[in-house]
C-alpha positions as CSV (number, residue, x, y, z in Angstrom):
1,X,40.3,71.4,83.5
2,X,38.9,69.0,81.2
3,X,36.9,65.6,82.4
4,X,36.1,62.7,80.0
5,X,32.2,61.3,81.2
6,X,30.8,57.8,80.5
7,X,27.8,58.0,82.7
8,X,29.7,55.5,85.7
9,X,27.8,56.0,88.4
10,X,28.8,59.0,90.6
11,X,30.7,60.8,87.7
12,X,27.7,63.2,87.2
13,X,27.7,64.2,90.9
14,X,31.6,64.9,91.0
15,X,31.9,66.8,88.1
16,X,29.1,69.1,89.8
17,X,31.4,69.0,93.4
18,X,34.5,69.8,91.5
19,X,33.0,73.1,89.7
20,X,31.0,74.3,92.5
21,X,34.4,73.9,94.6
22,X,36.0,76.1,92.1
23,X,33.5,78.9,91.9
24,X,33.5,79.2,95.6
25,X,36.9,79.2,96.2
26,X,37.2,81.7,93.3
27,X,34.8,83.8,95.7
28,X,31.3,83.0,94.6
29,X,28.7,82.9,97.2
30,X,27.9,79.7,98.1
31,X,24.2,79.7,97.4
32,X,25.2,80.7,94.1
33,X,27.7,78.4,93.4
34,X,25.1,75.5,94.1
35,X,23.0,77.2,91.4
36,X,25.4,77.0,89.3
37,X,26.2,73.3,90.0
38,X,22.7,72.1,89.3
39,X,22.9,74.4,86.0
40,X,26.1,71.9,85.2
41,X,24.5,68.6,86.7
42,X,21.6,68.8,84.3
43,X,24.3,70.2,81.0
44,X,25.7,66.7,81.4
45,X,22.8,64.5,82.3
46,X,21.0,66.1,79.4
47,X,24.3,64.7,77.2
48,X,24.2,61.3,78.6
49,X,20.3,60.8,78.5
50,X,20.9,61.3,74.1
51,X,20.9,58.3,71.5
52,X,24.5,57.8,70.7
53,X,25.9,55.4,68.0
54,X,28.5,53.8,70.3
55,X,27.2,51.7,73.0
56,X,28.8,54.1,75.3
57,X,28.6,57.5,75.8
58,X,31.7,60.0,75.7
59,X,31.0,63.6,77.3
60,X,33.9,65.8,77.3
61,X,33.3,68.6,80.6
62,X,35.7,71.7,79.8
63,X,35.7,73.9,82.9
64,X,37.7,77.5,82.0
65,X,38.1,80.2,84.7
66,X,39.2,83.3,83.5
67,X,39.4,86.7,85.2
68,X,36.4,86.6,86.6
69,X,33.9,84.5,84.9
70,X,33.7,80.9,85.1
71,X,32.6,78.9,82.0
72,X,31.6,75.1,81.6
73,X,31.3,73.8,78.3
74,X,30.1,70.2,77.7
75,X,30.5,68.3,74.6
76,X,28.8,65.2,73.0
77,X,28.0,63.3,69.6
78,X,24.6,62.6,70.6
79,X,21.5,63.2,68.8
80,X,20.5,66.9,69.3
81,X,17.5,67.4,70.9
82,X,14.3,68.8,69.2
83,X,12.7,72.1,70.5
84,X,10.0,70.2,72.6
85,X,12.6,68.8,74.8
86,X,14.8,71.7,74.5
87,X,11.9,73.6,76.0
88,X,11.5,71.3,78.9
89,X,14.8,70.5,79.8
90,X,15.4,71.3,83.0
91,X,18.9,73.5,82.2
92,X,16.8,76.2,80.2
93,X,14.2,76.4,82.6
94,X,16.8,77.0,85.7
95,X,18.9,79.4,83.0
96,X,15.7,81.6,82.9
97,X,15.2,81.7,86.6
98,X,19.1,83.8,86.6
99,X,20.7,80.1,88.3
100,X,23.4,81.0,85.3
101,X,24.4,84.5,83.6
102,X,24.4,82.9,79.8
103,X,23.9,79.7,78.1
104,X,25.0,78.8,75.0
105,X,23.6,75.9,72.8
106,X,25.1,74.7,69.9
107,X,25.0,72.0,67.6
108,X,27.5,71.7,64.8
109,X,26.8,68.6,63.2
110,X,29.9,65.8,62.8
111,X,31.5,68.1,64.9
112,X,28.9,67.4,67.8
113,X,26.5,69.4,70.1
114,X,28.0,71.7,72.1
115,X,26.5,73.7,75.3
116,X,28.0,75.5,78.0
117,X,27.0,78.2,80.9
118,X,28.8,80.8,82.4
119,X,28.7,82.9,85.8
120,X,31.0,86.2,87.0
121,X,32.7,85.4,90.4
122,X,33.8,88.7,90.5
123,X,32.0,91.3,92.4
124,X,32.1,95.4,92.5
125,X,35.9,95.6,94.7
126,X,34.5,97.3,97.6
127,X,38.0,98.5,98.5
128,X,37.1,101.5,97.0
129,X,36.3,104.7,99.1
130,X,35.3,108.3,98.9
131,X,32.8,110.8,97.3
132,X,31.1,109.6,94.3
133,X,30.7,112.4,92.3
134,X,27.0,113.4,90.6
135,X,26.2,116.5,88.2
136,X,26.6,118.6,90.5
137,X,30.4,118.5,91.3
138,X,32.4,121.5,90.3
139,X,33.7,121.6,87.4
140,X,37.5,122.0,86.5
141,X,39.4,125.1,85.3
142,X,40.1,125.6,82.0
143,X,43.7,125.1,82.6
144,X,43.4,121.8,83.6
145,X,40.9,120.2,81.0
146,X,43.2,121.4,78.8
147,X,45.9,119.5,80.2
148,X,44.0,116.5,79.8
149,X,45.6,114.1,77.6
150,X,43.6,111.3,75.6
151,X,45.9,108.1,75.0
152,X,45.6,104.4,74.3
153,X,44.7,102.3,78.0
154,X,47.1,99.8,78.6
155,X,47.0,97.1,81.5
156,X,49.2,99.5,83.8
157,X,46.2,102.0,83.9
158,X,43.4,99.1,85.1
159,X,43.4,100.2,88.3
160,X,42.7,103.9,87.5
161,X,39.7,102.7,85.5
162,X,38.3,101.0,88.2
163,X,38.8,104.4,90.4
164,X,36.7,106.4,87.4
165,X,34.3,104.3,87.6
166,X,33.8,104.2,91.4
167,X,33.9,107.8,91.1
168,X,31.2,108.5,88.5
169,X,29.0,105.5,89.7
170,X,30.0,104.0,93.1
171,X,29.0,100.1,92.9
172,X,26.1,100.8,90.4
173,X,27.7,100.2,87.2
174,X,25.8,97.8,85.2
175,X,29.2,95.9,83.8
176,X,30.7,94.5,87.0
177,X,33.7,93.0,85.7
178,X,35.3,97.0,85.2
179,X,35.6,96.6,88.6
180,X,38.5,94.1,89.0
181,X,41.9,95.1,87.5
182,X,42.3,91.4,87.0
183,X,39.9,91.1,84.2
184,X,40.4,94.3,82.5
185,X,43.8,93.6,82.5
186,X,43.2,90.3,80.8
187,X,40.8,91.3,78.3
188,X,43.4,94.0,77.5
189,X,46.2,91.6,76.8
190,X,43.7,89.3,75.0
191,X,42.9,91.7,72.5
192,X,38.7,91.5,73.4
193,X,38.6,95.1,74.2
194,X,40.8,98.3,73.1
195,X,40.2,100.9,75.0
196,X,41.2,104.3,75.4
197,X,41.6,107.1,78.0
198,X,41.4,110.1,79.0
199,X,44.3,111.0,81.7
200,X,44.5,113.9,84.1
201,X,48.2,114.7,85.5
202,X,46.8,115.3,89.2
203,X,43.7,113.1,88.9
204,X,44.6,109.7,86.9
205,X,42.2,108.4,84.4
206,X,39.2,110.7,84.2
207,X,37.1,108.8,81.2
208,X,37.4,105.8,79.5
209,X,35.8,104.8,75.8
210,X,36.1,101.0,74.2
211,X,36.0,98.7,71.3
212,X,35.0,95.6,72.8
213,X,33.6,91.9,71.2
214,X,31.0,89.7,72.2
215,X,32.7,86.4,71.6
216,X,36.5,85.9,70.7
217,X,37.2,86.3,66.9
218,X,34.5,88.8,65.9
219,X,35.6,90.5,63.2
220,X,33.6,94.0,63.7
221,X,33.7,95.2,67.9
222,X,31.1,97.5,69.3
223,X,32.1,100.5,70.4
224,X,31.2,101.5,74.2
225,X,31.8,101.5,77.7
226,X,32.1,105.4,78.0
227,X,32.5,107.2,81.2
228,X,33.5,110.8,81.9
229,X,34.2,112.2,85.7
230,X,31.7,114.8,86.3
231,X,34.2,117.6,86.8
232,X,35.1,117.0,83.0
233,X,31.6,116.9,81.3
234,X,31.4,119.8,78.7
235,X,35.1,119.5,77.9
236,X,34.8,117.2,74.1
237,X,36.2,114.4,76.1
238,X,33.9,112.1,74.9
239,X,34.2,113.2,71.1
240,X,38.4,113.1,71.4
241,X,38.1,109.6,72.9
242,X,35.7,108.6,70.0
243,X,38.3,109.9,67.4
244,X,41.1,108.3,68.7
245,X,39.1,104.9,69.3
246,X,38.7,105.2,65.8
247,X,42.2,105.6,64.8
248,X,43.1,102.7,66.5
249,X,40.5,100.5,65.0
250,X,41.8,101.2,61.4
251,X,45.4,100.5,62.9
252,X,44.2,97.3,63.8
253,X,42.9,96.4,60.3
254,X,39.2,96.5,61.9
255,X,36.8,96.7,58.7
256,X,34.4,98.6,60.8
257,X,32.7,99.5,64.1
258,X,29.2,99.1,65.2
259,X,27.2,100.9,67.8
260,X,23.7,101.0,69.8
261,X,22.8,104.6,70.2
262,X,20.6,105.5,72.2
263,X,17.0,107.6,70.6
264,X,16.2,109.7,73.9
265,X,18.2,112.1,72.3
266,X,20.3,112.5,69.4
267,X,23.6,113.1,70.5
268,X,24.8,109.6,70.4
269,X,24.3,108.7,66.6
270,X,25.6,112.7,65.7
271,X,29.0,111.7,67.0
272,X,29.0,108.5,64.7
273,X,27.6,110.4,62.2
274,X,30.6,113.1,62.6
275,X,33.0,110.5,62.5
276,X,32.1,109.2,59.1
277,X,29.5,106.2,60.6
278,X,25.7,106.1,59.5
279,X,22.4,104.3,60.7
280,X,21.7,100.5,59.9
281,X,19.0,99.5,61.7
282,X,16.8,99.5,64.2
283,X,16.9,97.2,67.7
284,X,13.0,97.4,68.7
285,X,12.8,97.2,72.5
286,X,16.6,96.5,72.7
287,X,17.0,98.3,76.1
288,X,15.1,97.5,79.7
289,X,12.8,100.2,80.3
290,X,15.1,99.9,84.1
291,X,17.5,101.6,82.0
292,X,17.8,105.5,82.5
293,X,20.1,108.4,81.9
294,X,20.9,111.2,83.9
295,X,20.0,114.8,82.7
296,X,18.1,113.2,79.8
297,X,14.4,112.6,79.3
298,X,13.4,109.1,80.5
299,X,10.0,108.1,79.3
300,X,8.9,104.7,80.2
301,X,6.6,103.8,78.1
302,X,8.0,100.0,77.7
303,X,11.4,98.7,76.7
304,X,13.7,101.6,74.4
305,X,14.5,101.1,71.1
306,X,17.7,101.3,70.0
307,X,19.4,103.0,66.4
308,X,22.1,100.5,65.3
309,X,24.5,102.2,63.7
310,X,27.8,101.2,61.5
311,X,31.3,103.0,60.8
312,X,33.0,101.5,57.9
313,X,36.8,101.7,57.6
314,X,37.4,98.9,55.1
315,X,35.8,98.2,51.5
316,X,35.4,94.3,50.7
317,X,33.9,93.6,47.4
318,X,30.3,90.9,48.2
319,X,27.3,89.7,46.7
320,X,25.2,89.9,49.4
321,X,21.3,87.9,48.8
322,X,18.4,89.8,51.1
323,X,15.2,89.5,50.6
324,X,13.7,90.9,47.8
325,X,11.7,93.8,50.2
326,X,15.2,95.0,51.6
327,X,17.0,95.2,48.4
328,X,16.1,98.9,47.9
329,X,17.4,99.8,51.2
330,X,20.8,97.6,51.5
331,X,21.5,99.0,48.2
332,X,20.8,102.6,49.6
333,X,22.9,101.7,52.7
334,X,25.9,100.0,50.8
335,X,26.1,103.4,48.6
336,X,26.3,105.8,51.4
337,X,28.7,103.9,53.0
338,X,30.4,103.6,50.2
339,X,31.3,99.6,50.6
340,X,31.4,97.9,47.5
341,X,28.2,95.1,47.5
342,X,26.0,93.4,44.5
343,X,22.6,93.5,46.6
344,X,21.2,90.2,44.4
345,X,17.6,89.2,44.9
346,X,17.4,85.5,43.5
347,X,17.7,84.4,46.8
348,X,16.5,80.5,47.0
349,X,16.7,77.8,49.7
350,X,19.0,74.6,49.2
351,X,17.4,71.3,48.4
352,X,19.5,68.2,49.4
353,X,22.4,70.5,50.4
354,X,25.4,68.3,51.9
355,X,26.0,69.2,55.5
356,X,23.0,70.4,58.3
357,X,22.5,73.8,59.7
358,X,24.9,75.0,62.0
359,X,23.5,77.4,64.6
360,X,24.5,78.5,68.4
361,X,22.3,80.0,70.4
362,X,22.7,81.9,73.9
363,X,20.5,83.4,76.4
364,X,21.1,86.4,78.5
365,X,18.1,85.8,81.0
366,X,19.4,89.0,82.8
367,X,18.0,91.7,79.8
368,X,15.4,89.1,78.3
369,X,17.5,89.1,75.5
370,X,18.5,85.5,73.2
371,X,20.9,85.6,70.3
372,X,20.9,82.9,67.4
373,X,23.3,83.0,65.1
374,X,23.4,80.9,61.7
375,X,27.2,79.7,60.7
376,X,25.7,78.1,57.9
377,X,22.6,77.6,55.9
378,X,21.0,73.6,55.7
379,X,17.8,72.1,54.1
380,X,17.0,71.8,57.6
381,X,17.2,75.8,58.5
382,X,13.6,76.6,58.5
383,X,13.0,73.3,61.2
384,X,16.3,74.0,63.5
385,X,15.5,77.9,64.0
386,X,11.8,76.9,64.7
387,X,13.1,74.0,67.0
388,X,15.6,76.2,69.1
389,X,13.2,79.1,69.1
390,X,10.5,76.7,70.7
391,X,13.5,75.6,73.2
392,X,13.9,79.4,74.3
393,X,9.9,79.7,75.8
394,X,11.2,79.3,79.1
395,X,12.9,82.3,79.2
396,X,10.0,84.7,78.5
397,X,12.1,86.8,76.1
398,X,11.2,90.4,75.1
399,X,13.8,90.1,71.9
400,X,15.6,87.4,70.0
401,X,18.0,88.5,67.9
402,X,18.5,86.1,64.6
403,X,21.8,86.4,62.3
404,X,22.1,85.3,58.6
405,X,24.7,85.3,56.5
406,X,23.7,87.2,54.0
407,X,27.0,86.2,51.7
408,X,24.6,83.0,51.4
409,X,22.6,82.7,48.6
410,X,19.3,81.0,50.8
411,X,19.9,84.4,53.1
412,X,16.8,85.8,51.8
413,X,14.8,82.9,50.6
414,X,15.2,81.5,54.7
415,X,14.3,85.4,55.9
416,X,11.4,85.5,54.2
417,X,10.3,81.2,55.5
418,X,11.1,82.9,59.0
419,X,8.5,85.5,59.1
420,X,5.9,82.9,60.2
421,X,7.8,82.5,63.8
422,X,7.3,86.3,64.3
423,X,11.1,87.2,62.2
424,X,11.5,91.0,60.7
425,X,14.7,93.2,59.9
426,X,16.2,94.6,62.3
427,X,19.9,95.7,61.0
428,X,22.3,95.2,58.0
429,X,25.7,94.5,59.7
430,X,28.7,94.8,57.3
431,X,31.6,92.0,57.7
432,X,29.9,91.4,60.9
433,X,30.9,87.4,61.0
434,X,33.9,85.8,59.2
435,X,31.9,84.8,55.9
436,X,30.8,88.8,55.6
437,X,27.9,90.6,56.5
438,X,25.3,89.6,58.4
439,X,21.6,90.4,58.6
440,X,20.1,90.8,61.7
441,X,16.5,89.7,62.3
442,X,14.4,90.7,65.2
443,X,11.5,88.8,67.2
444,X,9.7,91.1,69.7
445,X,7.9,89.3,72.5
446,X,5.0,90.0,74.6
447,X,7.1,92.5,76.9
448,X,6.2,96.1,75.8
449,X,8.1,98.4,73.7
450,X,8.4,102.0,73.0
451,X,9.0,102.7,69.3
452,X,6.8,106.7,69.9
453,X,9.4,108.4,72.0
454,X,12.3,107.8,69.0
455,X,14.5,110.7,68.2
456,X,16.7,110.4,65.1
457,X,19.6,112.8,64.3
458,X,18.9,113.0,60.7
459,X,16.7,112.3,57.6
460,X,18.3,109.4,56.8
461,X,18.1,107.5,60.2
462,X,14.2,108.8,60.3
463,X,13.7,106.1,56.8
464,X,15.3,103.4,58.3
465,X,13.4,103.8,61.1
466,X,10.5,104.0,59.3
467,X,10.8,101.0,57.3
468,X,12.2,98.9,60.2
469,X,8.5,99.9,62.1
470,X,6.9,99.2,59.1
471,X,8.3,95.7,58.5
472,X,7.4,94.6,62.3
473,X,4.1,95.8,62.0
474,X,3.8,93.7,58.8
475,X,5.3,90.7,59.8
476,X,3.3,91.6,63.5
477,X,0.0,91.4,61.2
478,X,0.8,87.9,59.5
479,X,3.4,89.3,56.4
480,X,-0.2,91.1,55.3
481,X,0.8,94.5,52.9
């Protein structure tokens, strides 16, 4: 559904009636659904309240429900706002209370500000019956894990994921979506997640590992979503499913794979590691402290840190332009990986460069997290990532994530401006966006973090560490040596 808005007098308060009509017919509670409404309300009437060079304003309302989320994007060629009245505009502050699941901002210059929120109608589909199983369920015979056979998913088997999941977690999984066929089947078919599975002739799906995508058209997908029935654990089904997901990624032309291991224990980066993957970063605080794994050591001593880790399966000849302090190590990490990069260190910023900044931004109030990622590189860089930082306050983040591309020749020049708001390294992410690699940046708020209780699987992911601590204590200290 698209709507065309010119500020007539109750067009504002039936765009709001027609979404929140749609979410709560789509089976959103109704409290919720008015949440969201006022979320969309103040979306437009933030649009219409901008300078515009036509007398008249033109907002274009885009309302898209698909399996099981419900997003409302909103258009206009209005003057974007600066970060003081991003900050007190009413949408991010009722964003941060959880009114909304995400909100994106955007501003793409001649091409017009863009912002849009989003909120999952669909809930855990408590059809579902029976035992859910813990560690202590018996475990199979060795005749049957070995009839186990590990296979692509494909829409038919939706169902029988959502069963696996039911069984290993009941309604606790943190990803509701996995619980309505609808949706998996759709991101399926849509290519936004390959997954694979692991199939039991008596039993149906009994695990379940993915490549999935943040945002259509990412070229690298994280790798993910991995459940095993408790009758199975101890059988390799995790590391078969890995292996498989992997094949399928190179026969989909994938240059590589990312993942967020987990530094409670090792395990997870030893199975990238096996599998030809090796450590890139690291994602201070990435992971609530709420967060917990069973059989594992939990210590909550603030919000877990996170190894990023990348698989290459693809070599793509760049000049990439870091700054000059992560030279050393990209270089280090292109070599191992074997990916073919000129790690250049006459980075500089543009001067009177045709064409502003273009940045979108979204905030996931639910983990305290923001993402802002840099399409292109402006005079104006320094002043727009200041300004939408300073619109993000309201959401009392513990991490914002910032990515550059680092196939940009002011990549390293602008890294090194952006220290001053608090910016250090936190990954290296080969052909991460559609210009090439990206280089992830990491601002850690007041919330506290745990960077003691950090287990790494080798020598190599122990430097990276090191240096990543080392950088956000110097930046933490004002850039001081």
């Amino acid at each position: 559904m698209k709507i065309h808005i010119d500020g007539s007098d109750g067009s504002l308060t039936a765009v709001g009636a027609a979404v929140r009509a749609m979410v709560t017919t789509a089976g959103l509670r109704e409290d919720y659904a008015t949440r969201f409404r006022v979320v969309v309300e103040e979306l437009v009437r933030e649009a219409l309240t901008r300078e515009f060079e036509t007398a008249q304003p033109d907002v274009q309302v885009a309302v898209l429900a698909d399996s099981g989320t419900v997003t409302v994007t909103v258009t206009d060629q209005g003057l974007p706002m600066t970060g003081a009245q991003a900050r007190a505009a009413p949408s991010r502050r009722l964003a941060a209370l959880g009114f909304v699941d995400e909100l994106h901002i955007a501003s793409h210059g001649h091409e017009g500000n863009v912002a849009s929120c989003s909120i999952r109608v669909a809930t855990a589909n408590t059809r579902y019956s029976g035992p859910v199983l813990d560690d202590t369920a018996q475990r199979v015979s060795d005749e049957e894990a070995e009839s186990i056979v590990i296979r692509r998913m494909t829409p038919a088997d939706a169902e029988g994921l959502v069963q696996c999941i039911y069984r290993c977690y009941g309604y606790t999984y943190k990803d509701t979506t996995l619980y309505e066929p609808r949706h998996i089947t759709h991101l399926l078919k849509r290519g936004l997640m390959h997954s694979v599975a692991a199939v039991s002739p008596d039993r149906g799906i009994v695990g379940h590992a993915a490549l999935f995508v943040q945002r259509e058209g990412d070229p690298v997908p994280e790798s993910g979503k991995l459940v095993v029935d408790p009758r199975y654990r101890g059988r390799h089904l995790a590391e078969r499913m890995a292996a498989l997901r992997l094949n399928i990624a190179r026969e989909e032309a994938i240059p590589g794979v990312w993942a967020q291991a987990v530094t409670n224990h090792p395990g997870s980066q030893k199975e990238v590691v096996h599998l030809g993957g090796l450590e890139v970063g690291l994602l201070i605080g990435a992971s609530p402290a709420t967060v917990t794994m069973a059989e594992l050591e939990n210590i909550n001593q603030g919000r877990r840190t996170l190894v990023a880790m990348y698989t290459p399966l693809q070599s793509r000849g760049r000049i990439l332009y870091p700054p000059r302090q992560l030279v050393a190590l990209l270089s280090d990490l292109a070599t191992a990986a074997q990916l073919d990069r000129n790690v250049d260190s006459s980075s500089s910023l543009p001067t009177g460069r045709a064409g502003r900044t273009k940045v979108r931004v979204m905030a996931v109030p639910s983990t305290a997290t923001a993402y802002i990622r840099v399409a292109q590189i402006g005079a104006d860089a320094g002043t727009r990532i200041a300004e939408e930082l300073d619109g993000l306050n309201a959401f009392d983040l513990a991490v914002t994530y910032l990515d550059l591309p680092l196939t940009d020749v002011a990549a390293g020049a602008l890294a090194t401006e952006l220290e001053r708001l608090g910016f250090c390294f936190a990954a290296w992410l080969p052909d991460f966006a559609r210009s090439g690699d990206v280089l992830r940046l990491q601002r850690i708020g007041s919330h506290p973090v745990d960077v003691e209780h950090v287990n790494c699987a080798r020598e190599e992911g122990r430097r990276v560490f090191d240096f990543a601590v080392s950088e956000w204590r110097r930046v933490r200290r004002g850039g001081l040596a």
